[in-house]
N, C-alpha and C positions, 0 to 999 in steps of 0.2 A: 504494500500500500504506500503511496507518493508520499510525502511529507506535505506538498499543499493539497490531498486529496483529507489527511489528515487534520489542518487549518480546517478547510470548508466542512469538516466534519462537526471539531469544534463549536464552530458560529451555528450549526445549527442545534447544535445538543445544547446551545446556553437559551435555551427555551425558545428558540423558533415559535412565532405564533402564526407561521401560517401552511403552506402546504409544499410539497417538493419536495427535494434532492438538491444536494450541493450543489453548489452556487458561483461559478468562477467566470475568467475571462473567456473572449471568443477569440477567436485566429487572425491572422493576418492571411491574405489569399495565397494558400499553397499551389494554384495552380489545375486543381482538379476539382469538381464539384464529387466525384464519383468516389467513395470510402475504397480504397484498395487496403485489407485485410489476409496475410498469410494463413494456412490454416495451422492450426495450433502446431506450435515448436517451441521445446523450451531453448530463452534463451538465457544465454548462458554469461555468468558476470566472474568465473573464474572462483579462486579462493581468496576473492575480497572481503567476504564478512568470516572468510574460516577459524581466525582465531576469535571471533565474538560471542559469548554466549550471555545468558540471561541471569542478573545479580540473585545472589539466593537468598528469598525474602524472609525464608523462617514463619510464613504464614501458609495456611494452607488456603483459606478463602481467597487471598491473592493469588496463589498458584493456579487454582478452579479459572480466575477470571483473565487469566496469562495465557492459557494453556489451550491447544488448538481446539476448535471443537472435534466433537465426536457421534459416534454416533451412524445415523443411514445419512443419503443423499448428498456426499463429499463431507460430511460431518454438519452440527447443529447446534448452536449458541447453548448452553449448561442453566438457560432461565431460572428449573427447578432449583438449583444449587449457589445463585447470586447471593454474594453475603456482602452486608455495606464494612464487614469488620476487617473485610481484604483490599477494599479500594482504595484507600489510598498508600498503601505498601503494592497496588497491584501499576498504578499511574507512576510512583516512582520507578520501579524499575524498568517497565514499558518504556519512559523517558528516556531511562539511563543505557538502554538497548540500542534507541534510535537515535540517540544522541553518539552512538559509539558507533552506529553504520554509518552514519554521515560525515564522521569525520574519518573515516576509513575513503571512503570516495575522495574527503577533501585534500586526503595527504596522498595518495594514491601516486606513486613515482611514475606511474606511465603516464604518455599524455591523453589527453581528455579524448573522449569518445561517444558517441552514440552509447553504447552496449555499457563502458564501465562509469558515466556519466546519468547520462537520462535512464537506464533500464535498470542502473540500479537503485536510482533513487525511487523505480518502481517498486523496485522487492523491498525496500524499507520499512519498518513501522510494523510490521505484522501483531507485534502483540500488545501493539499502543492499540491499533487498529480494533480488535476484539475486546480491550476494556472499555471502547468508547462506544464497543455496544450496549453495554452493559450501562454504564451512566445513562446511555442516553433514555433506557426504561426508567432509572430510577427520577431521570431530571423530568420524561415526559410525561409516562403512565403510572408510575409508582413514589410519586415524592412523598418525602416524608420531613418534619424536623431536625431528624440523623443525617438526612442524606442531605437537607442543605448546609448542615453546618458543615459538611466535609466539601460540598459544593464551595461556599466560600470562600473556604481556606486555599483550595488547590485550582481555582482558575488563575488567579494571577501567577499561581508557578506555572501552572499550565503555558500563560503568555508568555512567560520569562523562556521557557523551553521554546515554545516558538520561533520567541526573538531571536534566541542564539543559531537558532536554523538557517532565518529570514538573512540575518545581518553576517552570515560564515563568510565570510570576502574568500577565500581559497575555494568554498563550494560556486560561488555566485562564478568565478573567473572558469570555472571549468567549463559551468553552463552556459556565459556567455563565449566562450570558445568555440564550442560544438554548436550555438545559435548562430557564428560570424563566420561560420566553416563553410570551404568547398563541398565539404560531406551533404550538407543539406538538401544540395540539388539533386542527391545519389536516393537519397530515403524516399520510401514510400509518400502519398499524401497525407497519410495519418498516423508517419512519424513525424513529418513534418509538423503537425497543427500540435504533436506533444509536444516537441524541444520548445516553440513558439509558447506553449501553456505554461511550461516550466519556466521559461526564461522570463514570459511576464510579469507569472507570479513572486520572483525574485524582485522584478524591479520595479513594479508597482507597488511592493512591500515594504521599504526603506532599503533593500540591499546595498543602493547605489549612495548611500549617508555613509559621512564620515564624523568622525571625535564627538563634540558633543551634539552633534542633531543627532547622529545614529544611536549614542546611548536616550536624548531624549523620546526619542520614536518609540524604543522600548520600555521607559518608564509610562510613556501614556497607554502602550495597550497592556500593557499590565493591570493599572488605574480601572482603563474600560472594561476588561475583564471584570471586574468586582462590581460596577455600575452596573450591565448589564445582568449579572447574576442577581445584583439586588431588586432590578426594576421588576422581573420575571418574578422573582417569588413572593413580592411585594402584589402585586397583582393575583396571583394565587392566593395569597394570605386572604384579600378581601372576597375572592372569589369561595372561600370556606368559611370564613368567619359572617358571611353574609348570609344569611336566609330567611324569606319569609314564608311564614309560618299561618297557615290558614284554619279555619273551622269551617264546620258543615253548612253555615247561613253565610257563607264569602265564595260558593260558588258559581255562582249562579251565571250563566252562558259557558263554561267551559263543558268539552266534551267530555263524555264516560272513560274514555282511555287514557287521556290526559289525569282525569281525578282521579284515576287508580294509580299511574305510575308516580303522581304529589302522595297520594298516600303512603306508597311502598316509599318514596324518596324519605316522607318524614319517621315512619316506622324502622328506617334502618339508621334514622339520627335518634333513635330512644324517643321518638314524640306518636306514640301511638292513639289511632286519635284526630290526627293533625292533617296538613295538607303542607308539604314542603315547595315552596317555587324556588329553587335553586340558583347563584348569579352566575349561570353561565347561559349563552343564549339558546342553545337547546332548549331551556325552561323558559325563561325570561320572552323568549319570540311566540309562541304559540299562547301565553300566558295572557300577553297586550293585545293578539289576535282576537282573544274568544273573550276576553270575562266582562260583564257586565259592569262590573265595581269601578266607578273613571277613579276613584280617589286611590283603592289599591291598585289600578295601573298604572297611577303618576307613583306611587311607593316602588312599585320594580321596577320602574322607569330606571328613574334615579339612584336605585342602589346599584342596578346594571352600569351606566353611562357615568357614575363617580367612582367607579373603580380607579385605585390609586390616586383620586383627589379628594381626598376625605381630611385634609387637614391631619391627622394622625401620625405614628411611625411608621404605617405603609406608603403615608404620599409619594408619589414619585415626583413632583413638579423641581425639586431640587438637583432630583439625578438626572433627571432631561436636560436642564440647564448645562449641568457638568458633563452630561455628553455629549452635547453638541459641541461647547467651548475646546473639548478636547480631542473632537476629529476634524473641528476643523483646523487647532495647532497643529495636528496632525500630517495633513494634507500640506499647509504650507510649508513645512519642510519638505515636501516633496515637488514644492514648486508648482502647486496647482491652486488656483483659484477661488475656489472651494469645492467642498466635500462633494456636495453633487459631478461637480465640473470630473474629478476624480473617479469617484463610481461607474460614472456613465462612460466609459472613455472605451470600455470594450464590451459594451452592451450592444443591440440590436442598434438601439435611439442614439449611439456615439455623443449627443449633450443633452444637457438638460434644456435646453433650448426646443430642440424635438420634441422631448416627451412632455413639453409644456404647450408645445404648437397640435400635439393631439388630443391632450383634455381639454384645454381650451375649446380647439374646435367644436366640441363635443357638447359643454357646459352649456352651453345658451340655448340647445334643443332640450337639455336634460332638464335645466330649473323650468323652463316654459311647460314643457309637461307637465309638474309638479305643480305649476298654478292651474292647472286646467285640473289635476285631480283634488288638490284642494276645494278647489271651488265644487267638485259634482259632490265631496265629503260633507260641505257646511251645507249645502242642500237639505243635505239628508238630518245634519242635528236642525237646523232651523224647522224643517216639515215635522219633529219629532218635540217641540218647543224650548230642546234647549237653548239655556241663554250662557253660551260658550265659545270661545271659537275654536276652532281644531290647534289643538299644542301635539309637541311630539310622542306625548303617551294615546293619544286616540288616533294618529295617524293608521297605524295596522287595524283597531278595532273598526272601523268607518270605510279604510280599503276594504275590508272584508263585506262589508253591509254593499259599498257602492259594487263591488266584482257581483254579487248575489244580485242584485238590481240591475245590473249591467246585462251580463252573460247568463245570469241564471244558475250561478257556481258558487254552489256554498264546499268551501275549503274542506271542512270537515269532513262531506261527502267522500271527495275526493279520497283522502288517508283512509276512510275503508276498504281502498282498491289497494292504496299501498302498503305492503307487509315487507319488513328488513327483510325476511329469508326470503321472498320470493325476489325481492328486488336484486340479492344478490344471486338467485340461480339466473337472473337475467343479463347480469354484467357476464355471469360465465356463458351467457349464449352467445352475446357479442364480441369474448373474446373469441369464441371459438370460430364463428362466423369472419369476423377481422382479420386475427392472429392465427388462425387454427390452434387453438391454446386449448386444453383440459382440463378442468379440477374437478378432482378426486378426494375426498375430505380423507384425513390422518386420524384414524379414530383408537391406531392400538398404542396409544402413550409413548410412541417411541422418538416421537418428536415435542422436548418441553418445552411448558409457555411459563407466561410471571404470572397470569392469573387465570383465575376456573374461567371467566367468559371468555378466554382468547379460545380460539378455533384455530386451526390450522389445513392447509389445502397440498397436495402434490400437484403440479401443474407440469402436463407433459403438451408433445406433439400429436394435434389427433390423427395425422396420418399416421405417422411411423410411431410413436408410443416415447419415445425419445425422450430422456428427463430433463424436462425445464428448469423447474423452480422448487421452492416451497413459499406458498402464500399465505400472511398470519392474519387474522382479523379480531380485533379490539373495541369491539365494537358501543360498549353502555360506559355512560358517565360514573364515577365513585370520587368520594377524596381522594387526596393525594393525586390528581389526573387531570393534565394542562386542558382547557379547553378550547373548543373548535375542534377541527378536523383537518388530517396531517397523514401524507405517504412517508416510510422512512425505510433501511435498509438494513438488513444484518454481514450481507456480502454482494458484492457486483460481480456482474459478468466477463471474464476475460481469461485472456491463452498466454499467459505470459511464463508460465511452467508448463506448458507441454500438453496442457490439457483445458476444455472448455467447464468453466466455475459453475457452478451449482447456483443460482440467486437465493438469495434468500429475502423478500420483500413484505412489507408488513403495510394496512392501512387502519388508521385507528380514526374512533370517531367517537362522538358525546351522545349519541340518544339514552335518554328516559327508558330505564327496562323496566317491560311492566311485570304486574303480579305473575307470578308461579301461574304457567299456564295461558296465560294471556299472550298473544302476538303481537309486536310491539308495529304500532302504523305510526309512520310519516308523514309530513308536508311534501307538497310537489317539491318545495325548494332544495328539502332536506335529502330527498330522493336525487336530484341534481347532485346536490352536494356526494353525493355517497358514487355517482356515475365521474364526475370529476376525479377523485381520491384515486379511483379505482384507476383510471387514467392514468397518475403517476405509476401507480405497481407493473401497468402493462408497457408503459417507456423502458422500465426495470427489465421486465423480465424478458424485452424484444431483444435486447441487446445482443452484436455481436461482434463489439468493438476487442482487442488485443490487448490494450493497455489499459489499467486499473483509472488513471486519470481520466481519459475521455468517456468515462461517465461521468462525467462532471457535468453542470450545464449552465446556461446563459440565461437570466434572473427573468428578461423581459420576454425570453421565448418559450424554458422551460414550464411554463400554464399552460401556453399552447395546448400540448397534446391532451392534458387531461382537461380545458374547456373544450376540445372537441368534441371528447368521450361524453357528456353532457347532451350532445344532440340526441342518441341514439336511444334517450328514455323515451322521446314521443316518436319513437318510429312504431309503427305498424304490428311489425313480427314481437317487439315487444308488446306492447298493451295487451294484444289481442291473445298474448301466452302466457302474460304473468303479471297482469292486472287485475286480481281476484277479489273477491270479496272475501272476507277474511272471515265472515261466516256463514255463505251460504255458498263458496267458490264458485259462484256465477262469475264471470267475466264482464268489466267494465262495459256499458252500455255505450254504443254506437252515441248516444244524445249527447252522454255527458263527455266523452272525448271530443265528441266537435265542440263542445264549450270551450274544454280546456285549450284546444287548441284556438279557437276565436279571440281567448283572453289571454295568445301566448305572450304580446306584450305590454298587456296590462302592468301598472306598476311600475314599468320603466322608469319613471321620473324620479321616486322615491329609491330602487334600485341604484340607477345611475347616479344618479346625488351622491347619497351618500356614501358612493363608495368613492367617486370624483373628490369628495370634499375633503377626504382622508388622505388620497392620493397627490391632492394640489397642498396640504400642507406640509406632508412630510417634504415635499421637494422644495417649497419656500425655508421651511426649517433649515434644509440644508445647504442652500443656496444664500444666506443672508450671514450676517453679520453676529456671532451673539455672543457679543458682548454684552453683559450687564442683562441677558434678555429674563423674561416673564412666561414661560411656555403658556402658562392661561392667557396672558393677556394677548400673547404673540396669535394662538390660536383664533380669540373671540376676531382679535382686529384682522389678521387675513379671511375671515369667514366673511365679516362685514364687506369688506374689499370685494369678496370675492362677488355680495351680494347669494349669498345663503340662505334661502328659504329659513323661517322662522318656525315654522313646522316640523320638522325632524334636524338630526343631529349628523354628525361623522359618526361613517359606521363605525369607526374607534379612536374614539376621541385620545387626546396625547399621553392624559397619563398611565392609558391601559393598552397606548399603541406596540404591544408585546413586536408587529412585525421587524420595526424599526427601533426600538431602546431594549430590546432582551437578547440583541444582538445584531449582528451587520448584513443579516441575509437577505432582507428588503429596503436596508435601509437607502434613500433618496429613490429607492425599484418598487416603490409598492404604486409607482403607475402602469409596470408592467403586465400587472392581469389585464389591464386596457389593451395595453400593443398589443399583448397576445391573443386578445377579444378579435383583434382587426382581423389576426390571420384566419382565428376560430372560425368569422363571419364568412370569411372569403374560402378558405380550404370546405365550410359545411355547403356552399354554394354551388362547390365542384363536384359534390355529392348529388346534391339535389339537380344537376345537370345529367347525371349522365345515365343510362340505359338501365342500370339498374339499382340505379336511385343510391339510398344507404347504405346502399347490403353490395352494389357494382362491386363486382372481385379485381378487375384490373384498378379502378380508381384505389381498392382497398390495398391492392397489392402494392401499388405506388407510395400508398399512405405508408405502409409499414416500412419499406423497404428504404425512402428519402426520410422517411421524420422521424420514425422511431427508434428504427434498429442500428443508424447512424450516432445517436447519442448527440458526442459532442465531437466527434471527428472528422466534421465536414461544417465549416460555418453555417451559421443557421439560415444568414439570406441566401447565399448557395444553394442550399438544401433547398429550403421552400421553392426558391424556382425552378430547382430539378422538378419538384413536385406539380406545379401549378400551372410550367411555362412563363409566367411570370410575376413580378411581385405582386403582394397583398391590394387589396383598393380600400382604403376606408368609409370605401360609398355600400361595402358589403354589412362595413359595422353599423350603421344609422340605418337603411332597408331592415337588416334583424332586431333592431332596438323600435320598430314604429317611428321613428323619428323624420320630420323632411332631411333630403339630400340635397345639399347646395349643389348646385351649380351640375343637376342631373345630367342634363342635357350631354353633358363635354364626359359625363364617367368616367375620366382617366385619373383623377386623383389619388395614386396612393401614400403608405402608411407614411412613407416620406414627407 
């Protein structure tokens, strides 16, 4: 495993709050759009690491979390056997392993090379690599008090190990040798795009600092290491310490399935009796949706949307501050302009300029919506004599009433077609159909999980029977358990020993499990949600890239693939196979799927906002000045600016903006689920073009073969025009949103 494969691991175990897979640069044009891939050979780096072996920790719980897995299917993460009493004797010597390959490369008397440079800085890391599996359950699905005190303590050594990697001047001169070499033009195109990913990640990093910028470089991501560790658990704290708490005369509009999984939710916090609404929005969203109570939906409003601004010792508004101020001292030591400027430099959008030329564009159809459903909203309380105007806790209660009055679609209806188990025997029909992929559920214990509700799937070839993967799913919300919804990995795909890796991919999620014996139904949103996730697993497990790195991926494109996978809920062969009734397993009625479909983009305005309004402050945050700044005040005044609908909010407001301050995976990127909307709109177009629609096997074939199974080994606008013929148009994004199309006429505008 790379050492910057390791970084991007990092940043996303320090609580990622949103979805994906690591997070890196993209290429410079190697010259071929087309992956050329050897087949599996191991290559070979000599007796470079021969004298190294692993310090003896005198723990055996670290030894378990050191130790290769085992087990079927090229071996399998020891979940059953994680002990928190080994991790931090299991991260020291891990450290002190890859700290002693790397300097083995760095002194290395021969000169520098493709094979004893770049390919060993592949084999590196291996058993840093498998405890950062292991953290990453305990930092996502299984936190606990224990485990953040040890979290604490060992990110900043974490960074300091980093640092010492980033800043190795003898490792950097090797890499930039074999990056400035005649060799380059001899390599494959996707060795090419590695040595290019290696060397960026060097020199985008501080490598090229010297005396005191370079030791300052590493005392600030040390610093931010411990800020972002705080801002994340800080936001967990309130998201546990918060619950409201209901009785049997406060329910009133909410549905049967929903009161039972509040029951179960408060029955398993000791309140039997009770009705739990939970602050994560699993709960929180379908809660504002149905209950009749305006004053209890302005209570979960507000404890939802003050997450981490609660004045208290979870606030974050202090540590926003300090981390901004210290990436972007950051950045100017590195001679950029700011943070944004920095980030975006090897994104899709190249500045933040672009990815501000595309929200923009977008903002003025999105809030205009937003006054047209406001207004059919206050309709509705005025005809009802309320004397109120619509605030942001009755906005979903009132969408709900006006969609009912509209289309004739009451939400609720809908979730009794949708059932999790069914929904996921439907993802496995689409992969099968797509991917030609298989899952087989692991039902004889020989593959372990960290908890009873995880599932597990073998996922083969359905022609040839060929072992894929293994696929985890995590499916119901508990303490200790970050929320939203997130793809992650246990191992990547690749042939760099001689043989093709085993995946191991996991997707985890927050729904409401209901009573013992009850089916747990969903929102159409939440059903999307769960077809997106799925999306990342199958990027995962298409893979057929050689080197551990280029599965890596590029922040503004990497959604892409799993907002595509979102289309294929209202396709046909789904509904009509696995839209049941969940008690009477009739199959969705022809009437009510042409609603859903008539109202596919209802909502928009509220959608688009606010996730626009999240998206346009994180990039002014980090585009601006902040010195001395105010994150609330910086917040309210660019919303003002922006002209913000008064009506709802940012889908995540600053102090709970986990994407962007619990670490750097979205940070100034969190407009890229837009970019990668544009492509969504425009690749689901090509679908919808051609002969046999969703299901077309050549379009599908094309799909997998350019955008999936490539990873990151082929730049991504490359890729996509292999795919498309040619770029994206953002007239395909505004069409799928209901939105007007400027300037229809001419169509040729794209994502550019």
């Amino acid at each position: 495993m790379r050492i910057t494969s390791l970084v991007s691991t990092l940043a996303l175990l320090t609580a990622l709050y949103g979805c994906g897979g690591a997070d890196d640069a993209q290429s410079t044009n190697t010259g071929e759009t087309k992956q050329m891939t050897a087949a599996p050979v191991k290559e070979d780096i000599g007796d470079l690491f021969a004298d190294i072996s692993l310090d003896e920790t005198g723990n055996p719980a670290a030894d378990k979390l050191l130790s290769p897995y085992d087990g079927p299917y090229q071996g399998v993460p020891h979940f059953d056997e994680m002990d928190l009493d080994g991790l931090k004797a299991a991260l020291e010597a891990g450290m002190a392993k890859n700290l002693a390959e790397v300097e083995a490369i760095a002194n290395n008397p021969e000169p520098p090379t493709f094979a004893n440079t770049i390919v060993a800085l592949e084999k590196s890391g291996d058993e840093l690599g498998r405890v950062f599996t292991y953290w990453g359950i305990w930092s996502s699905n299984m936190s606990s008090p224990e485990f953040r005190e040890i979290q604490g303590e060992m990110s900043p050594k974490l960074s300091e190990f980093f640092s010492k990697i980033n800043q190795n001047e003898k490792l950097f001169a090797r890499v930039k040798a074999v990056y400035e070499s005649d060799v380059m033009d001899t390599l494959r195109p996707d060795q090419q795009r590695l040595v290019w990913l290696v060397y960026d990640g060097f020199a985008s990093n501080g490598a090229t600092l010297e005396g005191e910028a370079k030791e300052r470089y590493a005392e600030i991501n040390k610093r931010l290491a411990t800020l972002h560790t705080d801002f994340a658990n800080n936001v967990l704290a309130d998201e546990e310490n918060y619950v409201t708490y209901l009785s049997a005369d406060q329910l009133s509009g909410l549905p049967e399935s929903f009161v039972k999984a509040a029951a179960a939710a408060a029955e398993s916090r000791g309140r039997v009796g009770e009705y739990a609404i939970t602050n994560t929005r699993s709960s929180m969203d379908p809660f504002l949706t149905y209950s009749d109570e305006r004053d209890l939906r302005e209570t979960v409003w507000r404890t939802y949307y003050n997450r981490g601004d609660n004045g208290d010792e979870y606030d974050n508004n202090a540590i926003i501050a300090e981390i901004l101020a210290l990436r972007d001292e950051r950045v100017k030591l590195l001679g950029y302009e700011n943070y944004a400027a920095w980030r975006l430099q090897n994104r899709m959008s190249k500045t933040p300029d672009r990815a501000l030329n595309l929200m923009e564009a977008v903002w003025p159809a999105a809030t205009a919506r937003v006054r047209e459903e406001v207004a059919e909203m206050q309709a509705i309380v005025d005809a009802e004599g309320g004397d109120f105007e619509i605030a942001p806790w009755d906005y979903r209660y009132y969408m709900e009433k006006v969609r009912q009055a509209k289309y004739d679609l009451d939400s609720d209806e809908v979730k009794q077609y949708l059932q999790l188990d069914k929904l996921r025997d439907a993802m496995f029909f689409v992969a099968g159909e797509l991917f030609n992929f298989s899952f087989a559920p692991i039902t004889d214990g020989s593959v372990p999980v960290w908890h009873e509700d995880v599932k597990v799937w073998e996922v083969t070839d359905k022609s040839s029977g060929k072992h894929i993967g293994v696929w985890y799913l995590d499916p119901f919300a508990r303490p200790g358990k970050r929320s939203g919804a997130w793809a992650t990995g246990y191992r990547s795909h690749d042939t760099l020993d001689g043989i093709e890796k085993s995946v191991l991919s996991s997707n985890n999620s927050n729904f409401i499990k209901g009573a013992p014996g009850e089916p747990v139904l969903i929102s159409w949103d939440d059903a999307e949600t769960y077809f997106h996730e799925f999306g990342h697993a199958l990027h995962a497990l298409s893979s057929n890239v050689h080197y551990p790195t280029l599965n890596s991926g590029v922040r503004d494109y990497t959604e892409f693939q799993s907002q595509l996978l979102e289309r294929w809920l209202s396709t046909d062969q789904v509904i009509d196979n696995y839209l049941v009734h969940y008690e009477t397993g009739e199959p969705i009625p022809d009437e009510l799927v042409a609603k859903i479909k008539a109202a596919s983009t209802f909502n928009q305005g509220f959608a688009t906002t606010e996730y626009l309004a999240s998206a346009l402050v994180d990039m002014r945050f980090h585009m601006s000045d902040p010195t001395g700044i105010d994150p609330d005040a910086f917040e309210r005044e660019t919303l003002e600016e922006l002209g913000m609908p008064d009506e709802l909010v940012m889908r995540h407001r600053s102090p709970h903006f986990g994407h962007i301050f619990s670490g750097e995976g979205y940070s100034a990127g969190y407009y890229g689920y837009m970019w990668a909307d544009v492509l969504t709109a425009d690749a689901a177009e090509a679908f919808a073009e051609a002969p046999g629609g969703f299901y077309d096997k050549e379009v599908a074939e094309s799909l997998v073969d350019n955008l999936f199974r490539v990873r990151n080994a082929v730049d991504p606008a490359e890729a996509y025009i292999k795919f498309r013929g040619r770029e994206a148009k953002i007239e395909a994004l505004m069409r799928d949103r209901g939105f007007p199309v400027p300037g229809a006429e001419t169509d040729n505008k794209t994502v550019d």
